[in-house]
C-alpha positions as CSV (number, residue, x, y, z in Angstrom):
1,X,114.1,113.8,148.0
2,X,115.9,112.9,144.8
3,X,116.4,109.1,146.1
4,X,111.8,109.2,146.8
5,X,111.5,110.7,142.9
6,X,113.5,108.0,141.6
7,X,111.6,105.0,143.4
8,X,108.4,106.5,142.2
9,X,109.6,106.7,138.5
10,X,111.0,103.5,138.7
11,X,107.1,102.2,140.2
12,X,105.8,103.9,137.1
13,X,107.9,102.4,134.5
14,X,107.6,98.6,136.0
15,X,103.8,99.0,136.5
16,X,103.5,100.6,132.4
17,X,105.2,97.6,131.5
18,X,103.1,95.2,133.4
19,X,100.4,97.1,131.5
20,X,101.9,96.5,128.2
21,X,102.7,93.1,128.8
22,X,98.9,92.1,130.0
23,X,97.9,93.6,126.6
24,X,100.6,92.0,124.2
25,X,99.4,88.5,126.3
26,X,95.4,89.6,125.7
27,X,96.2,90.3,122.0
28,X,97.8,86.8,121.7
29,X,94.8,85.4,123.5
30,X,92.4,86.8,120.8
31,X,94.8,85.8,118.0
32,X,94.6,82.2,118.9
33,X,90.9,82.0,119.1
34,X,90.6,83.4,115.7
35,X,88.9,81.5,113.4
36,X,89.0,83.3,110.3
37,X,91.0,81.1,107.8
38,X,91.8,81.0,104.0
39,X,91.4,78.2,101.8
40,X,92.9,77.9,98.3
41,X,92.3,76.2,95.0
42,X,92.9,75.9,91.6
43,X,90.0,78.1,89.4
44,X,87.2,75.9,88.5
45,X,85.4,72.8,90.2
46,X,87.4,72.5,93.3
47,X,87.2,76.5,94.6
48,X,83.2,75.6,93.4
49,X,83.5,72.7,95.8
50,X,85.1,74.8,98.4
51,X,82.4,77.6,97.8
52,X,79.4,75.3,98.0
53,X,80.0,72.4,100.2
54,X,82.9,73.9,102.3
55,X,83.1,77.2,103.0
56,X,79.2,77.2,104.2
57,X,79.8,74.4,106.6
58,X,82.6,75.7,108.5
59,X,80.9,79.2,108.5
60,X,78.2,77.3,110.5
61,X,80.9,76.3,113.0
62,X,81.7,79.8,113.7
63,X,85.1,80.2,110.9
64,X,85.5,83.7,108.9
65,X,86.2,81.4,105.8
66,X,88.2,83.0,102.5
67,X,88.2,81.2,99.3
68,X,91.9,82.2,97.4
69,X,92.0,81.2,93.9
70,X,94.9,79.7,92.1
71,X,95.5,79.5,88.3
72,X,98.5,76.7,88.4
73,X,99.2,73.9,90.2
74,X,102.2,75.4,92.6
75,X,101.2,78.4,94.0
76,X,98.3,76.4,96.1
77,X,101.2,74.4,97.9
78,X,103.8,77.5,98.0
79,X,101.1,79.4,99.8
80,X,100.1,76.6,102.0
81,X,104.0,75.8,102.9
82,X,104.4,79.7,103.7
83,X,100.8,80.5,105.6
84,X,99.2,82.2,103.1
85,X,96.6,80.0,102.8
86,X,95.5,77.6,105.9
87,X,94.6,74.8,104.0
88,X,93.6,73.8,100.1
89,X,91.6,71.5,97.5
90,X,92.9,70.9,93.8
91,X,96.1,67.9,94.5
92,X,95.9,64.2,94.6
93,X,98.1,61.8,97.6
94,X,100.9,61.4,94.2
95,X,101.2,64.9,93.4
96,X,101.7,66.2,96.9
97,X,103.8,63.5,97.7
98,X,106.3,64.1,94.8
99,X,105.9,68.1,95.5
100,X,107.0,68.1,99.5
101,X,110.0,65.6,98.1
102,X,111.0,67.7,95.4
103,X,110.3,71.4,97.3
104,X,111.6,70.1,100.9
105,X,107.9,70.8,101.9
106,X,106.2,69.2,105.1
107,X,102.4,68.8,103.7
108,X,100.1,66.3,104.0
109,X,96.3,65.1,103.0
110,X,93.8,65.0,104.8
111,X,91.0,63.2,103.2
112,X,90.1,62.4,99.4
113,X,86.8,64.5,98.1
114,X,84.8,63.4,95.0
115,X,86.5,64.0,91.9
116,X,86.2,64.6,88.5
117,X,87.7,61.3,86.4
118,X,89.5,61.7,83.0
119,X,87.0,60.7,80.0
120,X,88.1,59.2,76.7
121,X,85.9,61.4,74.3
122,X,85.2,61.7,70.5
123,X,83.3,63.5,68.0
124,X,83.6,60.2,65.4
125,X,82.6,57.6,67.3
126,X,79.5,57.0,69.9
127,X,80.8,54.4,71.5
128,X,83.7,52.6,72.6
129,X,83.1,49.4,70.6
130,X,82.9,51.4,67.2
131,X,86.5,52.8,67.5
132,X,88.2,51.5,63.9
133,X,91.8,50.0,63.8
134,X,94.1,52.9,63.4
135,X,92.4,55.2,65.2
136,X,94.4,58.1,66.9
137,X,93.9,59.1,70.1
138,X,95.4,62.2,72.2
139,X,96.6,61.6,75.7
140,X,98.3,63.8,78.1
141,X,102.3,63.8,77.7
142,X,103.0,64.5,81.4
143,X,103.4,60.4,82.6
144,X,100.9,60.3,85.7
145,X,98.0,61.0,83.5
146,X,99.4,59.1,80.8
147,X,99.3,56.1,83.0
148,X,95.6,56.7,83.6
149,X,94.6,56.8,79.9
150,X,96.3,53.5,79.5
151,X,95.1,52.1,82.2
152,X,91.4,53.1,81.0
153,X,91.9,52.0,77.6
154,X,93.0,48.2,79.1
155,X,90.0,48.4,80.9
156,X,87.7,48.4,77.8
157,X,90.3,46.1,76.1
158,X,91.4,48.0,73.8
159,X,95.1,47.4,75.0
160,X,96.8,44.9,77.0
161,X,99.5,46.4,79.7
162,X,102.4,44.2,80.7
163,X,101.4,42.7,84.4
164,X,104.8,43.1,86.1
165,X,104.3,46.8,85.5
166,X,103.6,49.6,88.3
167,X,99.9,50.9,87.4
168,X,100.8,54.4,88.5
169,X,104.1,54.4,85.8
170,X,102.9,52.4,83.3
171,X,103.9,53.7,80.4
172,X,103.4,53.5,76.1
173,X,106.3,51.2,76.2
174,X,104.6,48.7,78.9
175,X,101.9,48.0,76.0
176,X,102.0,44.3,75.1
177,X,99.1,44.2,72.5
178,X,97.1,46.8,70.8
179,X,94.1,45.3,69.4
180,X,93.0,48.7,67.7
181,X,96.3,49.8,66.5
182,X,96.0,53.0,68.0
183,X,98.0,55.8,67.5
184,X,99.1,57.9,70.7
185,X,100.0,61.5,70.0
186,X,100.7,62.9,73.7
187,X,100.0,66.8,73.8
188,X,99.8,69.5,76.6
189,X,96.9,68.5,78.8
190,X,95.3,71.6,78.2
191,X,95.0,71.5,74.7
192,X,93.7,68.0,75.2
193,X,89.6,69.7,75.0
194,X,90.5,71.4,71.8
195,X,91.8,68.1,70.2
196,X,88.5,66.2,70.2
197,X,87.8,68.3,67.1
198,X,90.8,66.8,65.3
199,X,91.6,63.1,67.0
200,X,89.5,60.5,66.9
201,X,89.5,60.1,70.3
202,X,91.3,62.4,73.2
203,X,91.8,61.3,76.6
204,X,90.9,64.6,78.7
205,X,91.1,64.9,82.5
206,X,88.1,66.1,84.3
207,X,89.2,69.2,85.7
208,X,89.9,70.5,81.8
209,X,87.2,69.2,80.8
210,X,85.1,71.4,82.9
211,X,87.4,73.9,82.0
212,X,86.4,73.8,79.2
213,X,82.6,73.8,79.2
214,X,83.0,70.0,78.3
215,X,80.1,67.8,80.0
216,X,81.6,64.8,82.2
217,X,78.5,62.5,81.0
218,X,79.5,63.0,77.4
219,X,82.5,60.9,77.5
220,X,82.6,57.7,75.9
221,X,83.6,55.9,79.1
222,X,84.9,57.7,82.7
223,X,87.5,56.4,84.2
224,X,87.5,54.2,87.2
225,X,90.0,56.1,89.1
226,X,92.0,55.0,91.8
227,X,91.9,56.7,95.2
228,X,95.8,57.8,94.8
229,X,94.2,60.0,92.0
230,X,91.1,61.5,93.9
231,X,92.2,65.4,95.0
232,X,92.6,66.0,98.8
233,X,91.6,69.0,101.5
234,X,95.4,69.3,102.1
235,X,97.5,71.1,105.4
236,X,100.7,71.5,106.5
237,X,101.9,68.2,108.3
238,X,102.6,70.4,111.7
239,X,98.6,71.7,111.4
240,X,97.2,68.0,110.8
241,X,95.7,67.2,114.1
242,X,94.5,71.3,114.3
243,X,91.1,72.3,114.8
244,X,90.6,72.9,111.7
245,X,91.3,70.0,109.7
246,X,89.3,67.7,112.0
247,X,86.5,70.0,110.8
248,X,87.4,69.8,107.7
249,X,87.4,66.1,107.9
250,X,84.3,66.1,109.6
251,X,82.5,68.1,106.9
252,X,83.6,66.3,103.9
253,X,82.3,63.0,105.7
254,X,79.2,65.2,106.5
255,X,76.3,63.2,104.4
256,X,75.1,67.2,103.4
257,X,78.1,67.3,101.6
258,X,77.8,64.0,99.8
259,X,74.1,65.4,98.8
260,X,76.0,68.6,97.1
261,X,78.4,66.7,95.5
262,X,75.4,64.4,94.0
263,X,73.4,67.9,93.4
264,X,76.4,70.4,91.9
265,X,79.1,68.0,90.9
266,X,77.5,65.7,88.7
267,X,80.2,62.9,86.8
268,X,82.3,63.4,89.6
269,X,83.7,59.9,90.7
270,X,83.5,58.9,95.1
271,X,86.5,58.1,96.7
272,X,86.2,54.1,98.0
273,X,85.5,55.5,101.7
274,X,82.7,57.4,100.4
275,X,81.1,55.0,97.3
276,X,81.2,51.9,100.4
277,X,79.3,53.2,103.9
């Protein structure tokens, strides 16, 4: 009798655990079809680009979409790395590059977006061609942006850059003539905005620029930035072939998003891919 109470106890237990384990398999089931995702970005135009010509888009293809907010320029990357976030919108292909070396990070791009181009702006002067020789002119003091204000300023000839240098590097030392005489005074880039009032000119990003309430079309002269310098939807390298980022690819290359950008984001400078079909 004991032996018959024993075989049925043991039937119960194997058949509860059968039970459990077709549920832990269902729940894993519903897990991977689960489409809700976060996306993150830095406060300002690109979590408004996320908001209006992202989040909508994939919402149409059936994603539970959250839009996380950054206010620096790690965080987005240290979330990404860890899962926080699923994917994000605020780097360009030289900042993420140099931030998975330097962190031991596996992230990667996924395609370049509009973006906002730096502006050489002034409260003296209404156009480039009435700058006077001596002028001063704030640039950014961190040396990728520094690099794009010269490389603007050779553009309009107001310097000449030597030609065995690296575009991306080039630095105040690389300058071979200064036709203006201008004087560099590198500052914090985000007190570049507040130093139109006392510079004769300023060399300000986009993104603080619209920061600070600054309009794009104002500027002097935009820059003619190079695609290296556009910002990227960005993933982890293991999630690059996912789901998700070919429909994230697909929506940025989406002509209704290239009608947003023209609508909400206007200044904002096409990447070549987008500027040439």
């Amino acid at each position: 009798m004991k032996k018959v109470i024993f075989t049925m106890m043991l039937f119960v237990l194997v058949a509860t655990l059968a039970a459990c384990g077709g549920s832990d398999g269902e729940s894993k089931g519903n897990a991977d079809n689960d489409k809700s995702v976060k996306l993150g970005g830095t406060a300002g135009p690109y979590s408004d680009m996320l908001k209006t010509a992202i989040q909508p888009a994939l919402e149409e293809k059936g994603y539970k979409v959250e839009i996380v907010e950054f206010s620096d320029y790690i965080q987005p990357n240290v979330a990404l790395n860890d899962g926080s976030i699923d994917a994000n919108l605020f780097q360009h292909s030289i900042y993420i590059e140099n931030f998975s070396k330097e962190n031991d990070m596996e992230l990667s791009g996924l395609i370049t977006v509009p973006t906002a181009p730096m502006g050489i702006y002034s409260n003296k002067y209404k156009s480039i061609e009435d700058v006077k020789d001596g002028a001063t002119i704030t640039i950014p003091n961190d040396p990728v942006n520094a690099a794009r204000t010269f490389l603007i300023l050779q553009d309009q000839g107001l310097i000449e850059l030597d030609p065995n240098a690296e575009p991306l590097t080039v630095s105040e030392k690389d300058i071979k003539t200064n036709a203006k005489n201008l004087v560099f005074q590198p500052i914090e880039a985000g007190q570049l905005p507040r130093s139109v009032d006392s510079a004769d000119l300023a060399a300000v990003p986009g993104n603080f620029a619209l920061a600070a309430d600054m309009n794009l079309l104002d500027a002097l002269i935009l820059e003619n930035m190079p695609d290296r310098y556009r910002n990227l939807v960005a993933v982890t390298t293991a999630n690059k072939d996912s789901q998700l980022a070919k429909d994230l690819v697909d929506i940025v290359e989406a002509p209704e998003f290239e009608e947003i950008i023209d609508a909400e984001f206007e200044g904002f400078g096409k990447p070549e891919w987008m500027a040439n079909r």
